[in-house]
C-alpha angles and dihedrals in degrees: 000000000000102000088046088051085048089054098056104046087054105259127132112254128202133195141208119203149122152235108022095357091261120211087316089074102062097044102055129070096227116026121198110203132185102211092219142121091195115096086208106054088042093050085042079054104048087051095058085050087057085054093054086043091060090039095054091046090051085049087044088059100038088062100040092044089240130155126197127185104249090233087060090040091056090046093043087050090050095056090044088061101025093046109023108028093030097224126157099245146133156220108248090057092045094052096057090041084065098033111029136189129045109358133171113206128197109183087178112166086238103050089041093053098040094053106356100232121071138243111281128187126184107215124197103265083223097076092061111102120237099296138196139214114199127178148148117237086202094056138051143134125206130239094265098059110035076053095048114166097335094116088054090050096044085051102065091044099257103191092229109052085040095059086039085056095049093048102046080054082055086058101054094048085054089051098051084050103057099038094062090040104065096253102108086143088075104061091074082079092037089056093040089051087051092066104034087063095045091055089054093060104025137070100244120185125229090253102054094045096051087057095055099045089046104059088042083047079071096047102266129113121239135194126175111261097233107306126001137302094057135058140189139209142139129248133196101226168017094251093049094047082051092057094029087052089048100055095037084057092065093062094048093249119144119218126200128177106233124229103225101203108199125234120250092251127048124196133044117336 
């Protein structure tokens, strides 16, 4: 185990976990522990870890004078909690929490092998059409089990989550194109398709589904946000986020309209 090997050769080990701490607790010299029986609120918290993670190694570099390429911060920032802190956690969250904003992705085999880091693009937050976050404080679900056993099936090459995989890619593609090229209009069905696709290959509880079908019963799209417990979509107008904001309200879901502040760069990086 990493953090048993850190230990020997000297060096302070922290920790990341839940509920009553676990093994974890007693092997590391600073456990950080999120008193909480709830899945949700501990993975919410370790996020926000991650967050403090990429903050500290930005402040690390103000005061050293250091500078480090983004692609090899977000990759630096996943090992530190991967391999050090032993969180569940990937690349994709750790990359826009360096570099923030608007980014396209592409994780493409090809492109990881060859450099070990992916393409990223920063995109102006102002071709984005008017956009939604919806989600239920009593209700979540974490990352393991929305994504149940998808990364064992994808693994063994199951048909039908590899041809999900390279769709929603195609998606994405879709997405970037119409974005820069002035169709944002047209990302509602992009995001819709997006879905439709996930609850044919995924286990997807009451709860999550209702929320989606809900907020697209008033004429928005919706997507889920990562696992389950939130959702995301656009709208077109004032008049829709005021009946999108009615009928999510029965159901006790908060909606906020979220403010999408641009890197300092645009373009590939």
């Amino acid at each position: 185990m990493h953090v048993v090997a850190a230990g020997v050769r000297g060096a302070t080990t922290v920790g990341f976990t839940g509920f009553d701490g676990g093994e974890l607790r007693g092997l590391v010299d600073i456990p950080v522990v999120v008193a909480s029986s709830d899945m949700g609120q501990i993975e919410d918290a370790h996020l926000m870890l991650g967050h403090i993670i990429t903050a500290c190694l930005r402040a690390l570099m103000l005061f050293y004078g250091v500078t480090i390429p983004k692609y090899t911060q977000a990759n630096l920032v996943l090992s530190a909690e991967v391999d050090e802190l032993h969180i569940a956690a990937g690349l994709q969250d750790r990359v826009i929490q360096v570099y923030q904003g608007l980014v396209y992705m592409d994780f493409a085999k090809a492109i990881m092998k060859k450099q070990s880091f992916g393409r990223y693009e920063s995109l102006d937050p102002k071709l984005l059409p008017p956009m939604f976050v919806a989600y239920r404080e009593d209700f979540s679900e974490p990352t393991e089990i929305f994504h149940n056993n998808i990364r064992e099936r994808f693994d063994r090459g199951e048909k039908q989550v590899t041809d999900a995989m390279k769709f929603w890619a195609s998606l994405t593609e879709k997405a970037r194109h119409c974005l820069l090229n002035a169709q944002s209009d047209k990302l509602a069905e992009l995001l819709n398709a997006n879905f439709n696709r996930r609850r044919k290959i995924y286990r997807i509880s009451a709860e999550n589904l209702n929320m989606v079908d809900t907020a697209r019963s008033a004429g928005a799209s919706a997507k889920f946000t990562g696992s389950g417990g939130a959702i995301v979509g656009t709208y077109t107008d004032h008049k829709m986020f005021n009946e999108l904001k009615k009928k999510l309200r029965k159901l006790h879901i908060k909606i906020i309209k979220p403010k999408i502040v641009g890197s300092d760069r645009k373009g590939p990086l």
